[in-house]
Backbone and ligand atoms as CSV (ligand in chain L), in Angstrom:
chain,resi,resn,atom,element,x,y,z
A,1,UNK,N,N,0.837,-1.186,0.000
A,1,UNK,CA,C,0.000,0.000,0.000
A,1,UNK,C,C,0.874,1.238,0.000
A,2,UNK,N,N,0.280,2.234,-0.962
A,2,UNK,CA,C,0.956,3.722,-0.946
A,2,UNK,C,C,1.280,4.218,0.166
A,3,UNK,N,N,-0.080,4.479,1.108
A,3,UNK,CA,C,-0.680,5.408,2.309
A,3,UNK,C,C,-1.174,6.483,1.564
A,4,UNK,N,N,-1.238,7.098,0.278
A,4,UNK,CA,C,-1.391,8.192,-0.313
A,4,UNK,C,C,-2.729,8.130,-0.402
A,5,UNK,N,N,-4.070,8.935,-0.606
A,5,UNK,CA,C,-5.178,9.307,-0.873
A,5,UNK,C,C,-4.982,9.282,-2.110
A,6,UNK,N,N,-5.941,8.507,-3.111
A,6,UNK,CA,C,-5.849,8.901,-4.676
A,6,UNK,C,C,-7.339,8.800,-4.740
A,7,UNK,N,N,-7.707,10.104,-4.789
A,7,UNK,CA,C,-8.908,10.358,-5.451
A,7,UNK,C,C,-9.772,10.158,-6.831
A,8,UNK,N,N,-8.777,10.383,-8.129
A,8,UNK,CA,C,-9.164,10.202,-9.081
A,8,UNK,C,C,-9.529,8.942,-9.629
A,9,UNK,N,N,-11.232,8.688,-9.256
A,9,UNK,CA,C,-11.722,7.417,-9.463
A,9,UNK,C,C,-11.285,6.327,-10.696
A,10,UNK,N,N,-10.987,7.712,-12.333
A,10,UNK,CA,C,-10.575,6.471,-13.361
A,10,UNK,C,C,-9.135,5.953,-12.943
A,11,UNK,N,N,-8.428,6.144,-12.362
A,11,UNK,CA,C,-7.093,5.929,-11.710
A,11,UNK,C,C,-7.236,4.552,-11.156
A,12,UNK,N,N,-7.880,4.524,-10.223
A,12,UNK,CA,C,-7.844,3.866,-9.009
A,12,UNK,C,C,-8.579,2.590,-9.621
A,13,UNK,N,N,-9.302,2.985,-10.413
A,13,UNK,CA,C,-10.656,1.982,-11.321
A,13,UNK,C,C,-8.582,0.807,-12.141
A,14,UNK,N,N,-8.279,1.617,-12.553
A,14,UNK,CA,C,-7.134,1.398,-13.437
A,14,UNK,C,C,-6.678,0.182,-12.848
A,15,UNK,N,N,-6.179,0.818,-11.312
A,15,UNK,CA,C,-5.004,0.435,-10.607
A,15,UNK,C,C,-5.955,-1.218,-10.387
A,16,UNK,N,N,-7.118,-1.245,-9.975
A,16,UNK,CA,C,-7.617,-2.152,-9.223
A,16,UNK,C,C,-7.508,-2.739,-10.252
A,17,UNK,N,N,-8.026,-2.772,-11.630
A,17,UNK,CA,C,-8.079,-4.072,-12.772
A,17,UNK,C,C,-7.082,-4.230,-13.042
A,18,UNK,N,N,-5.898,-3.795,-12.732
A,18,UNK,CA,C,-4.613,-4.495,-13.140
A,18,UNK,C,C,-3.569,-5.294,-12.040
A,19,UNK,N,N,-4.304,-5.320,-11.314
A,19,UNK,CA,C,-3.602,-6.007,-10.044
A,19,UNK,C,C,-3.770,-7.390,-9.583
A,20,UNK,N,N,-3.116,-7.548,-9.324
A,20,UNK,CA,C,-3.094,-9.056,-9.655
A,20,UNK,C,C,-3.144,-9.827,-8.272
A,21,UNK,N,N,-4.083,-8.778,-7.339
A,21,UNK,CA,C,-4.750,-9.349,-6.064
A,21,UNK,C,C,-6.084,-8.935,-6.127
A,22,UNK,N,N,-6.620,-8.680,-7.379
A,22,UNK,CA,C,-7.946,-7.894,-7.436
A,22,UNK,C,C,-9.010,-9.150,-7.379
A,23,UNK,N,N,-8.648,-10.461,-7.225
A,23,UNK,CA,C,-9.248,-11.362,-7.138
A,23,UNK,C,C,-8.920,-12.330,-6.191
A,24,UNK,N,N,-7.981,-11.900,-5.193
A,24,UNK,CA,C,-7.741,-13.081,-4.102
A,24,UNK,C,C,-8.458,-12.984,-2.700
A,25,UNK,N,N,-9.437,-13.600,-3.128
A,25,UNK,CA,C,-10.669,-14.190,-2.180
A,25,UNK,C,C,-9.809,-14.444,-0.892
A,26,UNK,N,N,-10.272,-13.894,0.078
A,26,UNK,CA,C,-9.841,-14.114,1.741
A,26,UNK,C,C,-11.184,-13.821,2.289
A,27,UNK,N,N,-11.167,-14.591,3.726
A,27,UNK,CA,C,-12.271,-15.001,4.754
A,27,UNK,C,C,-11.309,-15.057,5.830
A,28,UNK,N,N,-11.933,-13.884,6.435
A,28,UNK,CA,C,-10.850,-13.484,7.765
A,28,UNK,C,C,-12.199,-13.189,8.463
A,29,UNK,N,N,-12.651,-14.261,9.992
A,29,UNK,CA,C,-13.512,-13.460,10.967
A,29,UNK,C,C,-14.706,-13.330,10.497
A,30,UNK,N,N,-15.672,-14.213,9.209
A,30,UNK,CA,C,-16.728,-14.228,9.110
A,30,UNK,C,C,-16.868,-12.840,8.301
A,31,UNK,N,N,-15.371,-12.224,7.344
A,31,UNK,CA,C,-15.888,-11.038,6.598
A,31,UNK,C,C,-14.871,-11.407,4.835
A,32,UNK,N,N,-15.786,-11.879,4.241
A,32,UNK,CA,C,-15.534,-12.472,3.052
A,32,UNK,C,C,-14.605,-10.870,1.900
A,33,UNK,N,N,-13.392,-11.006,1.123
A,33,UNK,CA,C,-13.307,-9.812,0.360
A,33,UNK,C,C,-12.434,-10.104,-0.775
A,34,UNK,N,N,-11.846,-9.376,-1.602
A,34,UNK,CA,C,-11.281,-9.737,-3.191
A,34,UNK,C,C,-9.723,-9.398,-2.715
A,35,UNK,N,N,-9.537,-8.624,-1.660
A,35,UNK,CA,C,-8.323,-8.285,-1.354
A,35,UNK,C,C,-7.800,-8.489,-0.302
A,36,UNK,N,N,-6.669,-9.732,-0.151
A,36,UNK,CA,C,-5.932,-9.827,1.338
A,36,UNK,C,C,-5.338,-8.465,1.931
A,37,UNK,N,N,-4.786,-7.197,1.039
A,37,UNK,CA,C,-4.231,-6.546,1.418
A,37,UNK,C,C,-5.330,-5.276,2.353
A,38,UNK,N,N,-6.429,-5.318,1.762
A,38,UNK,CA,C,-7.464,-4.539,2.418
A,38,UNK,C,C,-7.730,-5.022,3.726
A,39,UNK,N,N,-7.947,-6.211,3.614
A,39,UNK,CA,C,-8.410,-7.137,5.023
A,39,UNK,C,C,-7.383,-6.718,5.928
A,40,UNK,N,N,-6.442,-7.484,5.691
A,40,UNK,CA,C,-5.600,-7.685,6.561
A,40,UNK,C,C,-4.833,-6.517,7.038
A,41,UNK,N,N,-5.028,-5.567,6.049
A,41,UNK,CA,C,-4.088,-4.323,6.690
A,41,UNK,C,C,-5.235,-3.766,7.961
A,42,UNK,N,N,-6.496,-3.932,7.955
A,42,UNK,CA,C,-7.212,-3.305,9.180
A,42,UNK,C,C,-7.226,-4.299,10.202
A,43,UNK,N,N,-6.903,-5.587,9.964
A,43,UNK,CA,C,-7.169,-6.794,11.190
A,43,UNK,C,C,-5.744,-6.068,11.998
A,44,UNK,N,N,-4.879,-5.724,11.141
A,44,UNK,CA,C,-3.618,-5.653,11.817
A,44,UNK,C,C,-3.567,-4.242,12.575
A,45,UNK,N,N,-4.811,-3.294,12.047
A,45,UNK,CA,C,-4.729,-1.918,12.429
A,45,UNK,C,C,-3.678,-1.186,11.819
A,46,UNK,N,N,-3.338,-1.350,9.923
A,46,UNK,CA,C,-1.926,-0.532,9.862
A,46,UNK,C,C,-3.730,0.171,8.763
A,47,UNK,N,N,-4.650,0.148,8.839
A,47,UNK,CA,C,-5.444,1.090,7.788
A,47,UNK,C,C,-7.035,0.542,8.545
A,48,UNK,N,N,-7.491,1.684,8.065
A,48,UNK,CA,C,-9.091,1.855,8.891
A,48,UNK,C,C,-9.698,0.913,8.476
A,49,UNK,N,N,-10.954,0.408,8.600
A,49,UNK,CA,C,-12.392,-0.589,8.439
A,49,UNK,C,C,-12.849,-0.169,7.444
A,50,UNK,N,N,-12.244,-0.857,6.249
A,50,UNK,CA,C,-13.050,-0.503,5.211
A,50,UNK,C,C,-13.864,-0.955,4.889
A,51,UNK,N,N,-15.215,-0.879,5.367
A,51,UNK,CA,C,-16.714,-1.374,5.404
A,51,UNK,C,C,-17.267,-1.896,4.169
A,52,UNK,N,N,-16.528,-1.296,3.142
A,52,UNK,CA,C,-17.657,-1.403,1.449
A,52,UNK,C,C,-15.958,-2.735,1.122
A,53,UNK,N,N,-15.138,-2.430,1.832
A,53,UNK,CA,C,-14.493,-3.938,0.890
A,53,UNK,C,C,-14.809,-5.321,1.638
A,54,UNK,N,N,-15.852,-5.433,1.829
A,54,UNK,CA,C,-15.986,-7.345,1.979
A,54,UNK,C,C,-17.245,-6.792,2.733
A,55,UNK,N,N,-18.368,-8.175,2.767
A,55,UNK,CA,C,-19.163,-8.555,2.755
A,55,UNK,C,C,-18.923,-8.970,4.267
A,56,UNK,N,N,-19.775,-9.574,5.257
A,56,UNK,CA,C,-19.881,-9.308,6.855
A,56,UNK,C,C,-20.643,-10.744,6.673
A,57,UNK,N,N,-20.213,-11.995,6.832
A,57,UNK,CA,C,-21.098,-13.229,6.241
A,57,UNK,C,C,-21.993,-13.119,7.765
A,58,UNK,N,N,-21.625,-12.536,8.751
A,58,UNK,CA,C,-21.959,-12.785,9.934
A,58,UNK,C,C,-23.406,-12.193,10.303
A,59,UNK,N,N,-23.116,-11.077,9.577
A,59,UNK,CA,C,-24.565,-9.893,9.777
A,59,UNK,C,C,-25.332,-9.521,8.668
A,60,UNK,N,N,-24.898,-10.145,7.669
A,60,UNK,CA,C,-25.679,-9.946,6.133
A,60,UNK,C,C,-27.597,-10.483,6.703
A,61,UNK,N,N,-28.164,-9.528,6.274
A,61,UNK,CA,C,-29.165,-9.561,6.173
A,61,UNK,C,C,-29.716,-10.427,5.071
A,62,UNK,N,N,-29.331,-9.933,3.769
A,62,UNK,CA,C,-29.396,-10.719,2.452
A,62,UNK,C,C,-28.067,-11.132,1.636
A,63,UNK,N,N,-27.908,-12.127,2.408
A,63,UNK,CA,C,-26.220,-12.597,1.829
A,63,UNK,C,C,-26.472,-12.939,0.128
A,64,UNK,N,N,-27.236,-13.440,-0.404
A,64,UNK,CA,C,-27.214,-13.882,-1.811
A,64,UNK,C,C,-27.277,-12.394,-2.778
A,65,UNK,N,N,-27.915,-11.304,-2.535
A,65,UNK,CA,C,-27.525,-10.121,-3.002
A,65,UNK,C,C,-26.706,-9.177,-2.910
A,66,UNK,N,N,-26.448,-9.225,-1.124
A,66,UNK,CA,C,-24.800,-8.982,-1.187
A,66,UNK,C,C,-23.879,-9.403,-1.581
A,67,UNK,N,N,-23.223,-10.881,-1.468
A,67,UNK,CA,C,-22.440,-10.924,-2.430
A,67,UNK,C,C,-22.285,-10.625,-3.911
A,68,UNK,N,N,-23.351,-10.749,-4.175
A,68,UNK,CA,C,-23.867,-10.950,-5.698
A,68,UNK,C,C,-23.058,-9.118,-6.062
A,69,UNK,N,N,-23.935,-8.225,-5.321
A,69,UNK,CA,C,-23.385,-6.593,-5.537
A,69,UNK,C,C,-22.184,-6.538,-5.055
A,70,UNK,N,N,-21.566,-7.475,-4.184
A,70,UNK,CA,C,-20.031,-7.012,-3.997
A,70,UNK,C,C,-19.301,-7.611,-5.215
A,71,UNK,N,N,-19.718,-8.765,-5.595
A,71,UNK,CA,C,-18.924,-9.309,-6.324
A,71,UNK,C,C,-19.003,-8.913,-8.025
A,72,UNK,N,N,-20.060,-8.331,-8.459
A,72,UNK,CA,C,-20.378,-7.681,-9.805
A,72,UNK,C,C,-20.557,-6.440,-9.807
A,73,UNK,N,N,-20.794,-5.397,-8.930
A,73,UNK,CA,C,-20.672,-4.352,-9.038
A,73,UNK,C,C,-19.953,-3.250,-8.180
A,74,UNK,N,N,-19.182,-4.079,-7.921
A,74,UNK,CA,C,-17.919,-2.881,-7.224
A,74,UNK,C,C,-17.043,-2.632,-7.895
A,75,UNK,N,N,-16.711,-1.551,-8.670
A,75,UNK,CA,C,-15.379,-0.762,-9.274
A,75,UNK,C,C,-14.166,-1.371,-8.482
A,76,UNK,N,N,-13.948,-0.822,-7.861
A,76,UNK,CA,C,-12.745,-1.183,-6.912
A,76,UNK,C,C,-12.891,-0.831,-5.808
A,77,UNK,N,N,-11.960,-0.949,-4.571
A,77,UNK,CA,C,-11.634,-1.440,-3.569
A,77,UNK,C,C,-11.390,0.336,-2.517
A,78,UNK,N,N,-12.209,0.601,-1.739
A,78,UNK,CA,C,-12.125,1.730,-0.985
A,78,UNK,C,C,-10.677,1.923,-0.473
A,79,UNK,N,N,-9.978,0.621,-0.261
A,79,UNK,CA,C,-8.116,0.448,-0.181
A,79,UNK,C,C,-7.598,0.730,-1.414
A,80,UNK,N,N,-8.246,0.666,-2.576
A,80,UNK,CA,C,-7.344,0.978,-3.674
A,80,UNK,C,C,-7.093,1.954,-3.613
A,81,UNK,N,N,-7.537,3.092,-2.750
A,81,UNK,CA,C,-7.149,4.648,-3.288
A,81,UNK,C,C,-5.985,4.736,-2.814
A,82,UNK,N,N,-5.288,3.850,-2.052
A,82,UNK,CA,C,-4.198,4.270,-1.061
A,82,UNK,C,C,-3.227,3.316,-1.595
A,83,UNK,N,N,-3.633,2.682,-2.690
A,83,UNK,CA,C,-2.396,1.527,-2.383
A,83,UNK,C,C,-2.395,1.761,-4.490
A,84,UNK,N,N,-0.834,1.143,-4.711
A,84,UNK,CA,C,-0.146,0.803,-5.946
A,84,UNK,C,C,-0.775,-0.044,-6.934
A,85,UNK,N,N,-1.484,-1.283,-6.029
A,85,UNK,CA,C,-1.662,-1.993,-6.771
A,85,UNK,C,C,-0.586,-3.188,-7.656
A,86,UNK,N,N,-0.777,-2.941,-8.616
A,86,UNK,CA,C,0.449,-3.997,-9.053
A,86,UNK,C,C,1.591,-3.028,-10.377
A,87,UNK,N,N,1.003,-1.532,-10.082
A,87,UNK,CA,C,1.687,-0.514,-10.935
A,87,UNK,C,C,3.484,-0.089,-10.259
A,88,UNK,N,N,3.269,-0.092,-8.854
A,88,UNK,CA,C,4.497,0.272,-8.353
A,88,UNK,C,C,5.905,-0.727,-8.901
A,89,UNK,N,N,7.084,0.275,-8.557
A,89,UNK,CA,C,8.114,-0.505,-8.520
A,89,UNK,C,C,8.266,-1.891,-8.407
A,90,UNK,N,N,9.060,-2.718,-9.407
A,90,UNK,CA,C,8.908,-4.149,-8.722
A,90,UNK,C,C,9.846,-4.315,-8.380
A,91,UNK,N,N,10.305,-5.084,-7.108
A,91,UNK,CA,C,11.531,-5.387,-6.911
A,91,UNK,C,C,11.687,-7.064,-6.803
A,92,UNK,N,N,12.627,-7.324,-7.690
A,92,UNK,CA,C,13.297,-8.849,-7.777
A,92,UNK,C,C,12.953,-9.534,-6.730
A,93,UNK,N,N,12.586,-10.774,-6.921
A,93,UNK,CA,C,12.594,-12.034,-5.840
A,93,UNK,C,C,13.919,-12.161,-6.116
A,94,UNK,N,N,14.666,-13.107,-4.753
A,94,UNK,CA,C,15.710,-13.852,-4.319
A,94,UNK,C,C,16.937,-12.816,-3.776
A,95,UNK,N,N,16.311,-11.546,-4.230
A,95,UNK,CA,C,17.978,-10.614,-3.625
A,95,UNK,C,C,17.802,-10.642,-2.161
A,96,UNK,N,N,19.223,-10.852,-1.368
A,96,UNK,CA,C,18.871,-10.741,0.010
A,96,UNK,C,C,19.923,-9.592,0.063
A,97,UNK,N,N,19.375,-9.087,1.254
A,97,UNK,CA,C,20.928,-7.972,1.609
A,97,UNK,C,C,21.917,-9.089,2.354
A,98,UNK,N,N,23.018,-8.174,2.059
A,98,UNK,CA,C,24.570,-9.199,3.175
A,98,UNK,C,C,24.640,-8.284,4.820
A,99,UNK,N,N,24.938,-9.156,5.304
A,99,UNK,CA,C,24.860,-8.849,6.644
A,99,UNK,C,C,25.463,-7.683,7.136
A,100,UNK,N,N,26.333,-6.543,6.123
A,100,UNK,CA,C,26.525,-5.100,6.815
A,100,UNK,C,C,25.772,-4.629,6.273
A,101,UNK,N,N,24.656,-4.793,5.260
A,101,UNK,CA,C,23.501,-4.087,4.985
A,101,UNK,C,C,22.303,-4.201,5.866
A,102,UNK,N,N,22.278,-5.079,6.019
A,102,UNK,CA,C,20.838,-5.872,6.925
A,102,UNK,C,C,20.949,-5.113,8.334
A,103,UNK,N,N,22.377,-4.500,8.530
A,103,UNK,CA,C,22.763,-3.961,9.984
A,103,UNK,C,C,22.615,-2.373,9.847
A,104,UNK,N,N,22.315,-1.869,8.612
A,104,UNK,CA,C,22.573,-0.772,8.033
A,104,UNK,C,C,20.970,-0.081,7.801
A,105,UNK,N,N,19.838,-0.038,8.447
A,105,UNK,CA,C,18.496,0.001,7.648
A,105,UNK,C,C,19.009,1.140,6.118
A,106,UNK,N,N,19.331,2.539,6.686
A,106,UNK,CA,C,19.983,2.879,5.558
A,106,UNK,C,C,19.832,2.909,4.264
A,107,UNK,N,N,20.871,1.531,4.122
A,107,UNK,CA,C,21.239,1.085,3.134
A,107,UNK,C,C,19.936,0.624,2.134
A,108,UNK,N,N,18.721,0.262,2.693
A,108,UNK,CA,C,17.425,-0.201,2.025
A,108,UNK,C,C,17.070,1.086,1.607
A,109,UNK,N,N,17.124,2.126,1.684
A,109,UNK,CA,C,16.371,3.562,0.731
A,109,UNK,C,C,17.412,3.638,-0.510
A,110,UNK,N,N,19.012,3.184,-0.670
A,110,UNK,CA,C,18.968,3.047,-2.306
A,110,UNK,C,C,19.271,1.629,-2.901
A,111,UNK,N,N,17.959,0.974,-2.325
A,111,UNK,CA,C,18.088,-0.254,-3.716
A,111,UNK,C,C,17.678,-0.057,-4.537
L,1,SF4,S1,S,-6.045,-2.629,-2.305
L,1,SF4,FE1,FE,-4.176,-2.749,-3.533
L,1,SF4,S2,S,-3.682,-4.931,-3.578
L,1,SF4,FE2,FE,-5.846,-4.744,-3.008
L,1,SF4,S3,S,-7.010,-4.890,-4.930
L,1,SF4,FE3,FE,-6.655,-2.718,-4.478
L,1,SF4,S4,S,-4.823,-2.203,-5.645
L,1,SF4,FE4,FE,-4.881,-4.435,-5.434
């Protein structure tokens, strides 16, 4: 996640269809959603309750139309405004730092 506010809905519309967590189904606590990173960043408290990303299997009144509207008609993700998506920087699997880097935080702002 950014932390940044991105307002501009065709943006964010962008960011969410190209990401390649825009479909990973998680069930955390009886609250069903398309994004581990939404979920889990509020279970953990690093981002607020984002109410409109997942479905509440617990308190759904009409679970067969809620899902149905979460799952076909949501643009994207009330977390997408804040987060990259799958647009940001990528950085390589398998590089590790060597152990005067790892001692260095530092050293991680120019990889
Ligand atoms: S919150 Fe981020 S990771 Fe999750 S679907 Fe939106 S852009 Fe992708």
């Amino acid at each position: 996640m950014g932390g940044r506010y991105n307002g501009d809905d065709d943006e964010v519309k962008k960011i969410f269809d190209t990401c390649i967590k825009n479909d990973c189904y998680t069930l955390i606590n009886g609250k069903v959603t398309r994004c581990t990173r939404s979920l889990m960043g509020s279970v953990i408290g690093l981002y607020p309750d984002f109410t409109n990303d997942y479905v509440n299997l617990r308190k759904s009144n009409n679970l067969h139309s809620d899902l149905r509207s979460f799952l076909l008609d949501k643009k994207f993700m009330d977390a997408c405004r804040y987060c990259n998506g799958s647009t940001g920087r990528e950085i390589p699997a398998g590089i590790q730092l060597d152990k005067n880097a790892r001692k260095n935080p530092s050293f991680i702002e120019h990889i």
